[in-house]
Gaussian input, Z-matrix of N, CA and C with variables (Angstrom, degrees):
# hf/3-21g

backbone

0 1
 N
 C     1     B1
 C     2     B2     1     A1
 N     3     B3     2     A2     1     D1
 C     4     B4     3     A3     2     D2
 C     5     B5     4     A4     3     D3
 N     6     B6     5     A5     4     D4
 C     7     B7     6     A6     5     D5
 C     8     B8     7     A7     6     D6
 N     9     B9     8     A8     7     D7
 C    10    B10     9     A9     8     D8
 C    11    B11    10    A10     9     D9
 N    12    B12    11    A11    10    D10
 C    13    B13    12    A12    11    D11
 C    14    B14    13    A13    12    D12
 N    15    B15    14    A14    13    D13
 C    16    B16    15    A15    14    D14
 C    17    B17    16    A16    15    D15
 N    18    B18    17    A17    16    D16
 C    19    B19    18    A18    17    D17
 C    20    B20    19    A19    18    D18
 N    21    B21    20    A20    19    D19
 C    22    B22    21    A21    20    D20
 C    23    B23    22    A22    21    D21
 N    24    B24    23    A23    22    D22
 C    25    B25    24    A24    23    D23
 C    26    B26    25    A25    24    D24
 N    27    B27    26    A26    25    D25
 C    28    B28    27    A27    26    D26
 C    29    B29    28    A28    27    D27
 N    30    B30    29    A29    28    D28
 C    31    B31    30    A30    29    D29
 C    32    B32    31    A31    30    D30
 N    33    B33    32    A32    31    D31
 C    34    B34    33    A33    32    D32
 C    35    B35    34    A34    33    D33
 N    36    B36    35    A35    34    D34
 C    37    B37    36    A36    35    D35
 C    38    B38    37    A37    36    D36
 N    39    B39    38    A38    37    D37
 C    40    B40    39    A39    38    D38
 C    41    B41    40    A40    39    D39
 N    42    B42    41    A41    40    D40
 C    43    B43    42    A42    41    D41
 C    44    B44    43    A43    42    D42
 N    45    B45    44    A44    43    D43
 C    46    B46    45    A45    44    D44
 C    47    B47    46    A46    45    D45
 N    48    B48    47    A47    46    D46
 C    49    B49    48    A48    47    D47
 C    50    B50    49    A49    48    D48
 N    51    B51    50    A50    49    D49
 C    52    B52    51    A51    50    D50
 C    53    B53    52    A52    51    D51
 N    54    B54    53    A53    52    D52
 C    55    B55    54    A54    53    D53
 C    56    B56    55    A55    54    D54
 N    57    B57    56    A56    55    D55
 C    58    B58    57    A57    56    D56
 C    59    B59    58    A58    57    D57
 N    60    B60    59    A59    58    D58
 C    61    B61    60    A60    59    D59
 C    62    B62    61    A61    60    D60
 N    63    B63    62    A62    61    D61
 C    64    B64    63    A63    62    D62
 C    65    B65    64    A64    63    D63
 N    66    B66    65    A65    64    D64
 C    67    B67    66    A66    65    D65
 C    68    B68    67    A67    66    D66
 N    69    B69    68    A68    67    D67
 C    70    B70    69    A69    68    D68
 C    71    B71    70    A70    69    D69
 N    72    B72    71    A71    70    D70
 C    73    B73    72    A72    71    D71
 C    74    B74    73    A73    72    D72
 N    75    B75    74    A74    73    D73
 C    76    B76    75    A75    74    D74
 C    77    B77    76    A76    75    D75
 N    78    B78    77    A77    76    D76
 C    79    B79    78    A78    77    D77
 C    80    B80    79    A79    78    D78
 N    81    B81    80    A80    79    D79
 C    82    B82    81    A81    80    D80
 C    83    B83    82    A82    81    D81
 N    84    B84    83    A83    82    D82
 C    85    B85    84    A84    83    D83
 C    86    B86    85    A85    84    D84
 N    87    B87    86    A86    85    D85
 C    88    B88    87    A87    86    D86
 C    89    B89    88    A88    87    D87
 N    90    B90    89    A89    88    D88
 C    91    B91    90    A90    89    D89
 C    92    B92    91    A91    90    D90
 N    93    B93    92    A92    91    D91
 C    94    B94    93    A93    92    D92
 C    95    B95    94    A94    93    D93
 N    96    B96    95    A95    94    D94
 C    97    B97    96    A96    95    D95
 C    98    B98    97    A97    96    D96
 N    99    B99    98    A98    97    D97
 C   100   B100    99    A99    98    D98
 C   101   B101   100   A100    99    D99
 N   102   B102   101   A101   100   D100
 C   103   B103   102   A102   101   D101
 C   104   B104   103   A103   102   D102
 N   105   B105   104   A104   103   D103
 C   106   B106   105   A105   104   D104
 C   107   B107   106   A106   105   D105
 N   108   B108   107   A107   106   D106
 C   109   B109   108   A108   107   D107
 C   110   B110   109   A109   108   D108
 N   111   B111   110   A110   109   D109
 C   112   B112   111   A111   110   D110
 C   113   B113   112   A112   111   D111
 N   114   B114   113   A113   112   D112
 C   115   B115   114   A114   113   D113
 C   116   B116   115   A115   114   D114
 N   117   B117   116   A116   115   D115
 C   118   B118   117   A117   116   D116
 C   119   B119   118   A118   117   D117
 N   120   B120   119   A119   118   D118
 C   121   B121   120   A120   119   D119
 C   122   B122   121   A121   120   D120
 N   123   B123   122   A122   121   D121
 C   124   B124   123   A123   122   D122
 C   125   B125   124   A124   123   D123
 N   126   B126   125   A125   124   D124
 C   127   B127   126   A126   125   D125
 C   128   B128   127   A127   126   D126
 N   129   B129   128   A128   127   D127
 C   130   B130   129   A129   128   D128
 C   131   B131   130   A130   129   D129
 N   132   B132   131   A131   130   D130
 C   133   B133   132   A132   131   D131
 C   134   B134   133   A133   132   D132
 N   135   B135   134   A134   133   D133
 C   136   B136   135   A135   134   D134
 C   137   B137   136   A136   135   D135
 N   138   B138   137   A137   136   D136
 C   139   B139   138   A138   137   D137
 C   140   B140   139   A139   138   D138
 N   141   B141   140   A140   139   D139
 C   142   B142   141   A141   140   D140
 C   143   B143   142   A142   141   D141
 N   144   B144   143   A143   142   D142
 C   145   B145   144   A144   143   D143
 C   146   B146   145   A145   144   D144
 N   147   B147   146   A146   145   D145
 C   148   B148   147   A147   146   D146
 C   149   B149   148   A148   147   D147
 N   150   B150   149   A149   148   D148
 C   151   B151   150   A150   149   D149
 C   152   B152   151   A151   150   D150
 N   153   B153   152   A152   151   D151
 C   154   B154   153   A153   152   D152
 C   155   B155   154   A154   153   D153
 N   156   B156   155   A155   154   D154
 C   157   B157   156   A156   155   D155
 C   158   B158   157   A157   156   D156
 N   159   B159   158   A158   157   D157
 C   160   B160   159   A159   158   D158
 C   161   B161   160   A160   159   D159
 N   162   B162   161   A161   160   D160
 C   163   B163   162   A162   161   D161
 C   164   B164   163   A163   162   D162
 N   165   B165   164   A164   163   D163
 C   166   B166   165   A165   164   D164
 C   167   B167   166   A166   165   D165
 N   168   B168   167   A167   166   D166
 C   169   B169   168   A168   167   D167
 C   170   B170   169   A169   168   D168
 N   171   B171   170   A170   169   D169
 C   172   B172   171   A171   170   D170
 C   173   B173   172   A172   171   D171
 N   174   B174   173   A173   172   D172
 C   175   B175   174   A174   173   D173
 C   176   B176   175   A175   174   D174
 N   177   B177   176   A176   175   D175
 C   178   B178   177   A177   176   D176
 C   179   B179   178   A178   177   D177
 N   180   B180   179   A179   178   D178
 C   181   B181   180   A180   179   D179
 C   182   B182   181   A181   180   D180
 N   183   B183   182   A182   181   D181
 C   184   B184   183   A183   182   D182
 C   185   B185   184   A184   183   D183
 N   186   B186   185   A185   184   D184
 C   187   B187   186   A186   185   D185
 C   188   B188   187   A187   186   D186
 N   189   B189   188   A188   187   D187
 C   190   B190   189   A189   188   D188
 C   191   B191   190   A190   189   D189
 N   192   B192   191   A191   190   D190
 C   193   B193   192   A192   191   D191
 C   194   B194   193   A193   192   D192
 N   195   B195   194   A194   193   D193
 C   196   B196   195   A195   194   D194
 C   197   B197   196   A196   195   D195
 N   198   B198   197   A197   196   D196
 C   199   B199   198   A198   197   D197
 C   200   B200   199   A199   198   D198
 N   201   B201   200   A200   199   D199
 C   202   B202   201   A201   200   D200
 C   203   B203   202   A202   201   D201
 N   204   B204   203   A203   202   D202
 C   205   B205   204   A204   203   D203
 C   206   B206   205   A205   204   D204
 N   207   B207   206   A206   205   D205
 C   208   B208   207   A207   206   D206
 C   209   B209   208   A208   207   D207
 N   210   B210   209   A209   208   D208
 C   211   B211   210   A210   209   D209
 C   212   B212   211   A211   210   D210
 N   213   B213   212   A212   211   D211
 C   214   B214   213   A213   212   D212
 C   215   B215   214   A214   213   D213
 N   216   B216   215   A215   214   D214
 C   217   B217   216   A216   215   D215
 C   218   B218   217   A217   216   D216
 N   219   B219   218   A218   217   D217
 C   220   B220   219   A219   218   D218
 C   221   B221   220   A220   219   D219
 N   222   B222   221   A221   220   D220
 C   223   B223   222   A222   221   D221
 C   224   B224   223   A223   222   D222
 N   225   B225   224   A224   223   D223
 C   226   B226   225   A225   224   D224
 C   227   B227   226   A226   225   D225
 N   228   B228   227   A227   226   D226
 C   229   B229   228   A228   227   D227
 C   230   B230   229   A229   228   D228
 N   231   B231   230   A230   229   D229
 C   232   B232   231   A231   230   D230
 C   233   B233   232   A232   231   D231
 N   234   B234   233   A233   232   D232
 C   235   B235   234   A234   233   D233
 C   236   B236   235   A235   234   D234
 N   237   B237   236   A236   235   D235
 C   238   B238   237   A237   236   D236
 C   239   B239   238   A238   237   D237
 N   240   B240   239   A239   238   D238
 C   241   B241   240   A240   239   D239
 C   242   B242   241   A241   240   D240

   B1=1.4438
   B2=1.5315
   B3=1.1897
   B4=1.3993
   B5=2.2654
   B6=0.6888
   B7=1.4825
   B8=1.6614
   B9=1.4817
   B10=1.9499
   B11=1.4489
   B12=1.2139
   B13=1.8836
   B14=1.1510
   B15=1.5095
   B16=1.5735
   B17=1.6163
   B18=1.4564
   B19=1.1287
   B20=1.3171
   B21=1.6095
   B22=1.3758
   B23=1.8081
   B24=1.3334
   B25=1.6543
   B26=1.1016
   B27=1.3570
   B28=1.5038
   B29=1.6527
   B30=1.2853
   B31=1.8943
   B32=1.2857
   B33=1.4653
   B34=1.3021
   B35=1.7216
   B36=1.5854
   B37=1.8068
   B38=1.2719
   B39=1.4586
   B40=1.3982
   B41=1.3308
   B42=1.9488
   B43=1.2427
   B44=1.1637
   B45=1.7036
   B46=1.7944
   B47=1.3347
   B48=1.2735
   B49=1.2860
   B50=1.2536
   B51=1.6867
   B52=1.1154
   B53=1.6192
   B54=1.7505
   B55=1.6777
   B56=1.6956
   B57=1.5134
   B58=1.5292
   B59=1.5189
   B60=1.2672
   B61=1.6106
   B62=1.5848
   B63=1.6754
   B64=1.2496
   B65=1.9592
   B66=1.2954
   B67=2.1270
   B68=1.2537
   B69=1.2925
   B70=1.6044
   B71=1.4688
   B72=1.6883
   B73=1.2759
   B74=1.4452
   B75=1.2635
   B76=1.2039
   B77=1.4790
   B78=1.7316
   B79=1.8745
   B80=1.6737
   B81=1.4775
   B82=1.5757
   B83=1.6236
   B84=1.4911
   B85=1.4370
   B86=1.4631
   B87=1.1203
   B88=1.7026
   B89=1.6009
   B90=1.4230
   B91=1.7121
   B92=1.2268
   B93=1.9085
   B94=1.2456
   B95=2.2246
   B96=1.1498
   B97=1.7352
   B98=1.2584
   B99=1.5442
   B100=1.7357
   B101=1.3438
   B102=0.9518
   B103=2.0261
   B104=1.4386
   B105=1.6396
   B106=1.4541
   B107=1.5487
   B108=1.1081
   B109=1.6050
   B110=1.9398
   B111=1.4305
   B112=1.5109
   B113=1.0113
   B114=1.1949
   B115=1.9859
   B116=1.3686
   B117=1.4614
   B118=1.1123
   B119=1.8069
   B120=1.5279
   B121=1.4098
   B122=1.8219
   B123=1.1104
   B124=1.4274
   B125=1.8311
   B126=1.5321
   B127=1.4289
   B128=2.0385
   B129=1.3688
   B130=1.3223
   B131=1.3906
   B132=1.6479
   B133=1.4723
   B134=1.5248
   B135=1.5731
   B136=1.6956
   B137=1.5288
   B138=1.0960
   B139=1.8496
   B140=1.2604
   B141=1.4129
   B142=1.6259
   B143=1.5142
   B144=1.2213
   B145=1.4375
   B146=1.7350
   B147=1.5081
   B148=1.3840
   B149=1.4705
   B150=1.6313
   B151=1.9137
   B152=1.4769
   B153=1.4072
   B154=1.5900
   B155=1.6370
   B156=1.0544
   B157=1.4918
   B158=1.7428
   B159=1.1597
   B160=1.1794
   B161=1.5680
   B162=1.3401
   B163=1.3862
   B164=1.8333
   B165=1.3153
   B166=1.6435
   B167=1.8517
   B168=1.2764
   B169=1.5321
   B170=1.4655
   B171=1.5588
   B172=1.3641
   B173=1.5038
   B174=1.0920
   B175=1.6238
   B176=1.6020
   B177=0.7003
   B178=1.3879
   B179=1.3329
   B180=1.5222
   B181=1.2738
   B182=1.3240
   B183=1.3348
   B184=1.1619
   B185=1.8590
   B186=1.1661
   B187=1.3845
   B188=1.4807
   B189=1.4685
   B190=1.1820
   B191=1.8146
   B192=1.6521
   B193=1.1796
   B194=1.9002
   B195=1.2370
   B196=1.5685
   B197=1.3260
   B198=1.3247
   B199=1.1153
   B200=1.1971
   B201=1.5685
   B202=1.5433
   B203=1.5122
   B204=1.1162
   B205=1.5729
   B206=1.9339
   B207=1.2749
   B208=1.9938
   B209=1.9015
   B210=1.6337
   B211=1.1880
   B212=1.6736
   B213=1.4036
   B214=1.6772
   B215=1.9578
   B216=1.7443
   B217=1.1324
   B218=1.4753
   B219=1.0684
   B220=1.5219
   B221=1.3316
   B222=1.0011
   B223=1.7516
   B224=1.4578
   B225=1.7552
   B226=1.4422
   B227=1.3746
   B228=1.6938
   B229=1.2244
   B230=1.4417
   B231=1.3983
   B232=1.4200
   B233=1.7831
   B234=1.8979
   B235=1.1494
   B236=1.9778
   B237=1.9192
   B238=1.2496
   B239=1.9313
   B240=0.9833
   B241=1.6522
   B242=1.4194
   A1=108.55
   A2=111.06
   A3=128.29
   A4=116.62
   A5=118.90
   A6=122.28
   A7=108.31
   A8=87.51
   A9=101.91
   A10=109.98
   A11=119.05
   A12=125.02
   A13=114.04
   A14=115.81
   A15=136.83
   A16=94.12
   A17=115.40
   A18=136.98
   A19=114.43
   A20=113.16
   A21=110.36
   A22=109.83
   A23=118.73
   A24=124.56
   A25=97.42
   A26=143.55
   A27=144.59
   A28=112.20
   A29=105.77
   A30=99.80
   A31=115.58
   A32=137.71
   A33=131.93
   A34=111.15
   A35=90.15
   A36=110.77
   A37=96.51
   A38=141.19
   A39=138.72
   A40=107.97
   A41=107.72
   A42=117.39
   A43=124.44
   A44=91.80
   A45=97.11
   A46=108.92
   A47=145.88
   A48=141.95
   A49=117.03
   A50=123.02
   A51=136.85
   A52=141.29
   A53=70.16
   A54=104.76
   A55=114.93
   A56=115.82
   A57=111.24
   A58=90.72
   A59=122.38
   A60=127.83
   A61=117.45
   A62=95.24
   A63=108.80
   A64=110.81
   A65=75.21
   A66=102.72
   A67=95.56
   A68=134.39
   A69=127.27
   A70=97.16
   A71=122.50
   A72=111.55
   A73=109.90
   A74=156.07
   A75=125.38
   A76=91.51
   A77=106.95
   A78=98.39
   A79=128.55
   A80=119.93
   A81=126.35
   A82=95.60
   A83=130.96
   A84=130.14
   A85=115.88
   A86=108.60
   A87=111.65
   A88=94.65
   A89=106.26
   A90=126.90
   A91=89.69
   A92=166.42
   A93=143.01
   A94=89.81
   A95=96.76
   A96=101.80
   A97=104.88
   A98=91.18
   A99=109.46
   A100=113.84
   A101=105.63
   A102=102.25
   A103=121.11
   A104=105.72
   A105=105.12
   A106=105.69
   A107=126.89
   A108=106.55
   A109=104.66
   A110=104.26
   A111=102.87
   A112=120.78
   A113=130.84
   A114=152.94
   A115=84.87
   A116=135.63
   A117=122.72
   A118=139.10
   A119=98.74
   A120=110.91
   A121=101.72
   A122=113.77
   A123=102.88
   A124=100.37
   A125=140.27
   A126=110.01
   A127=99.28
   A128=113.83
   A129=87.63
   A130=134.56
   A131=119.58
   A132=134.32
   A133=106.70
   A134=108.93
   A135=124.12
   A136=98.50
   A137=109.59
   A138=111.59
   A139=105.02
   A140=121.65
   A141=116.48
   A142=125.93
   A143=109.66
   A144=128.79
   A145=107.95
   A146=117.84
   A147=137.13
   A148=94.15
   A149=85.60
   A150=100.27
   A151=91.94
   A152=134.67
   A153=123.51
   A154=85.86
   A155=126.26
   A156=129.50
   A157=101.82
   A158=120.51
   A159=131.43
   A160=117.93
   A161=96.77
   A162=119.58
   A163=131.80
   A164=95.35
   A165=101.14
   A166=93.32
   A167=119.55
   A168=114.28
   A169=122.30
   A170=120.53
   A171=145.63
   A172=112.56
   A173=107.25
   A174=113.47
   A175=95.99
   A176=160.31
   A177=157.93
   A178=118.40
   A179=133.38
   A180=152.15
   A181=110.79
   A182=121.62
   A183=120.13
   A184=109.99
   A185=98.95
   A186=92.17
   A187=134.29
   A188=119.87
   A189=132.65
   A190=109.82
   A191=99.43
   A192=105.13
   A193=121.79
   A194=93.81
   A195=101.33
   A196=103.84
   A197=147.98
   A198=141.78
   A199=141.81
   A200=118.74
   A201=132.15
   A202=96.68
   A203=110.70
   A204=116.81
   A205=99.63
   A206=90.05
   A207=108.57
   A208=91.14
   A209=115.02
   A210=120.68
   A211=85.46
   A212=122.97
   A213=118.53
   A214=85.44
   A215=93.00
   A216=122.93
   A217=104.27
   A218=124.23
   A219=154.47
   A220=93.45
   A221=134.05
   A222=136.81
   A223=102.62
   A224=109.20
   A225=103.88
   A226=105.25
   A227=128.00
   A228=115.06
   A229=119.55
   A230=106.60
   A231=115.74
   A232=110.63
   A233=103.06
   A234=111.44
   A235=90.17
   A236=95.89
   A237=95.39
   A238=98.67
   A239=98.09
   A240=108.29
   A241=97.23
   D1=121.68
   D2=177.84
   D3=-61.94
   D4=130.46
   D5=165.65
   D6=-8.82
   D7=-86.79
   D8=-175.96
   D9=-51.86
   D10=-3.71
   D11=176.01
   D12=-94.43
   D13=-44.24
   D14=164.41
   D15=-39.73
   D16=-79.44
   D17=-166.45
   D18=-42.77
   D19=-51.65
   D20=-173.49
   D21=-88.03
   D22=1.92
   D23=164.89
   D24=-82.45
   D25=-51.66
   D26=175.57
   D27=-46.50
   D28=-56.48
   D29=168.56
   D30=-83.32
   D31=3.10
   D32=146.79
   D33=-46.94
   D34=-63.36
   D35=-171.66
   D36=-45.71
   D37=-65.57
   D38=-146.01
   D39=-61.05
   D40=-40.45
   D41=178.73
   D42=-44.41
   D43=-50.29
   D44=-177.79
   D45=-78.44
   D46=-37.19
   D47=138.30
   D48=3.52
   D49=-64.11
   D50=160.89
   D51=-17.46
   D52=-82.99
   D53=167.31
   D54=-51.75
   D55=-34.02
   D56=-162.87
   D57=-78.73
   D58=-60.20
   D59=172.38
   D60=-9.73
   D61=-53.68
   D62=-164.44
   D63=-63.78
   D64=-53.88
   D65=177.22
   D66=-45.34
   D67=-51.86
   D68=-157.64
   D69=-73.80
   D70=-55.73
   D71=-179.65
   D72=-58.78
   D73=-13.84
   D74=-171.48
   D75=-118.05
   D76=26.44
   D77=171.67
   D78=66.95
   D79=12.10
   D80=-178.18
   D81=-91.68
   D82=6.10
   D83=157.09
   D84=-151.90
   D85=161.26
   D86=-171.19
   D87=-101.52
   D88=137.86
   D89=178.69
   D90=-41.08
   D91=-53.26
   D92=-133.87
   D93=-96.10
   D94=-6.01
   D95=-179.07
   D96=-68.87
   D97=-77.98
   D98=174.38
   D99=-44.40
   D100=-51.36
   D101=-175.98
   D102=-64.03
   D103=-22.31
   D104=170.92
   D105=-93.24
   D106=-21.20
   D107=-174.91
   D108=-96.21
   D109=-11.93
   D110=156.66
   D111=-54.03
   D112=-70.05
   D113=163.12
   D114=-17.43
   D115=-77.63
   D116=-175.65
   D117=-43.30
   D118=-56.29
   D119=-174.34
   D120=-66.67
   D121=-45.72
   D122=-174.67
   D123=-78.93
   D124=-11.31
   D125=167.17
   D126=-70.47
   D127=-39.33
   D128=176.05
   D129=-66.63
   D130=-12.60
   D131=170.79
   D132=-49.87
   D133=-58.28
   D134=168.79
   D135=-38.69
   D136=-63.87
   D137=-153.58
   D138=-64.05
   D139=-53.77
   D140=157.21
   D141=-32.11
   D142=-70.72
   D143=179.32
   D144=-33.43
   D145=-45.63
   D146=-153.64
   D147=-72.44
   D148=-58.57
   D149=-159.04
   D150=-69.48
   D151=-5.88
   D152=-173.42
   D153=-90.05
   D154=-45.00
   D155=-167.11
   D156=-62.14
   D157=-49.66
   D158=-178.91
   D159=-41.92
   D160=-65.90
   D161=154.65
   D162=-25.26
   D163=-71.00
   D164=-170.74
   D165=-78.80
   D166=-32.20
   D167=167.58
   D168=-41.16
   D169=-57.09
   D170=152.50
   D171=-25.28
   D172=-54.00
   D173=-173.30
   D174=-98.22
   D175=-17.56
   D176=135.62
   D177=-21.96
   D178=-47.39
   D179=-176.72
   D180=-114.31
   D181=0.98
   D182=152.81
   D183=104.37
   D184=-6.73
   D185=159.11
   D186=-82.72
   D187=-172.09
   D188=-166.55
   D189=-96.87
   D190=103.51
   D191=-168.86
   D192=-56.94
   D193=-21.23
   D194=179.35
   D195=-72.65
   D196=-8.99
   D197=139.35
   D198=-35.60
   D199=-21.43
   D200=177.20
   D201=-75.00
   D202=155.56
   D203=-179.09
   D204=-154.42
   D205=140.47
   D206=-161.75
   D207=-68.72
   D208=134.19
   D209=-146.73
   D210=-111.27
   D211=154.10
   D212=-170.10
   D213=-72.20
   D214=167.95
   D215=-179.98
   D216=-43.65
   D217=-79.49
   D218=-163.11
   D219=-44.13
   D220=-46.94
   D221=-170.55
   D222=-70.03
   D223=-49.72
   D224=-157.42
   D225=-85.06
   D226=-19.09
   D227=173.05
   D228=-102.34
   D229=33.04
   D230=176.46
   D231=-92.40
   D232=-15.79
   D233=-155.03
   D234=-73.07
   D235=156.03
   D236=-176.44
   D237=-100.74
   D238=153.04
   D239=178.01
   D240=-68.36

């Protein structure tokens, strides 16, 4: 997966991010809906985010960015801020 693909799955996610926000305020899902498919979209926001980091790191030092590869959930939200 290329950068601008990373990038444009990442502003998909936000969208839907968006969109669920929206649904709850006008009530077309109940908060335990939204809150579980949130949990979801933002661990893949992380996983994007990571493998984008991974990436421009790679090419930074001169390696071959197609080398980064998207790391399981559990790893990437284990990381501490």
């Amino acid at each position: 997966m290329q950068d601008n693909e990373i990038l444009g799955h990442i502003n998909d996610l936000v969208e839907e991010e968006h969109t669920l926000r929206e649904r709850l305020q006008k009530g077309d899902l109940t908060a335990d809906e939204e809150h579980q498919r949130l949990r979801t979209v933002e661990e893949q926001l992380d996983q994007c985010w990571d493998l984008l980091r991974q990436r421009r790191a790679r090419r930074n030092v001169g390696d071959d960015p197609d080398g980064a590869q998207s790391r399981p959930t559990g790893e990437v939200e284990g990381y501490l801020q």
